[in-house]
C-alpha positions in Angstrom: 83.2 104.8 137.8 83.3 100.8 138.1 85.1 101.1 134.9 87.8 103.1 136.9 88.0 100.9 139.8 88.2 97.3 137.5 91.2 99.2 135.4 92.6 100.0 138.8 92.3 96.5 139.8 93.7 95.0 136.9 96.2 97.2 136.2 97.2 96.3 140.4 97.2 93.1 139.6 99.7 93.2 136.6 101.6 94.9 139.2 101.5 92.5 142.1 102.5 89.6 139.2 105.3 91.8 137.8 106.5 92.2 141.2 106.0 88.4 142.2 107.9 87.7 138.7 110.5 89.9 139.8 111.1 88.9 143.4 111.0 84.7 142.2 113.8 86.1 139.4 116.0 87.6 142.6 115.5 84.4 144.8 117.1 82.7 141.6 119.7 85.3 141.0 120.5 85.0 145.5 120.4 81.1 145.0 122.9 81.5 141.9 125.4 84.0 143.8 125.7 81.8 147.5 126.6 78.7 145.0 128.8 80.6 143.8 130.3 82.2 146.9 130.5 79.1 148.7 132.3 77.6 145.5 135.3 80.2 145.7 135.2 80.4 149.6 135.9 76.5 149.4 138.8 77.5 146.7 140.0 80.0 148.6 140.3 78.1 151.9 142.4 75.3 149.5 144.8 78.0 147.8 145.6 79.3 151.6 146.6 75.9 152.3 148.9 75.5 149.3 150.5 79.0 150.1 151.1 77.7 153.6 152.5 74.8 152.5 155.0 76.5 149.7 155.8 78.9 152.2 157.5 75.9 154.6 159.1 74.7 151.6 160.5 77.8 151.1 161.9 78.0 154.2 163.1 74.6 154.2 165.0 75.7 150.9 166.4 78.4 152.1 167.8 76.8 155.7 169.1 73.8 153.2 170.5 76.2 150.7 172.1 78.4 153.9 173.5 75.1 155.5 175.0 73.5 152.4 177.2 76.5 152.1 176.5 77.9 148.9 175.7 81.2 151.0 179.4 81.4 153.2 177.2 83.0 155.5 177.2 80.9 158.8 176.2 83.5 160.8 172.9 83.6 159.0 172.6 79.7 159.3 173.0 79.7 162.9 170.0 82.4 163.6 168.0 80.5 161.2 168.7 76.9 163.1 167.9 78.8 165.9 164.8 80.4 165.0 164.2 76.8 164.0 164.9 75.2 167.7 162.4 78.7 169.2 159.7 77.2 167.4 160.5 73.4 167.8 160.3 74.8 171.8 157.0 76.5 171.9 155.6 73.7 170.0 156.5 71.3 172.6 155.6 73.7 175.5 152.1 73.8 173.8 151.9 70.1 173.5 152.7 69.7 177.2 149.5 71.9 178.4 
């Protein structure tokens, strides 16, 4: 009978360290994973800047490349200066709230 309950206690106690093993290997394994998230969030937030950046170099190529001619399409460079001079507007009715 006390035999029973000290193999019942020990074998709880190889339990509860298991378990305390286990959940200290997890806490690792979390610490590990938010380095690591935070590490590509921090890339990610750089490569959406360098896609913003192609992206108005882009467009500046393609207004160039429409203006210089090369296209004989003048129609096309007009609504694109345009579009150009919308933007140039709301950007100075924004900076004069």
């Amino acid at each position: 009978m006390i035999n029973d309950k000290e193999e019942l206690i020990g074998t709880l106690k190889v339990n509860i360290q298991n378990l305390q093993h286990l959940f200290e290997k997890q806490k690792d394994a979390i610490k590990v994973l938010v380095v690591e998230k935070s590490e590509l969030s921090k890339k990610l937030r750089e490569k959406e800047v360098e896609n913003e950046s192609l992206e108005a170099k882009l467009n500046t190529l393609k207004l160039a490349k429409s203006l210089s001619g090369e296209n004989n399409d003048m129609q096309d460079a007009k609504v694109k200066v345009g579009n150009l001079v919308r933007e140039i507007d709301k950007c100075i009715s924004l900076l004069n709230r």
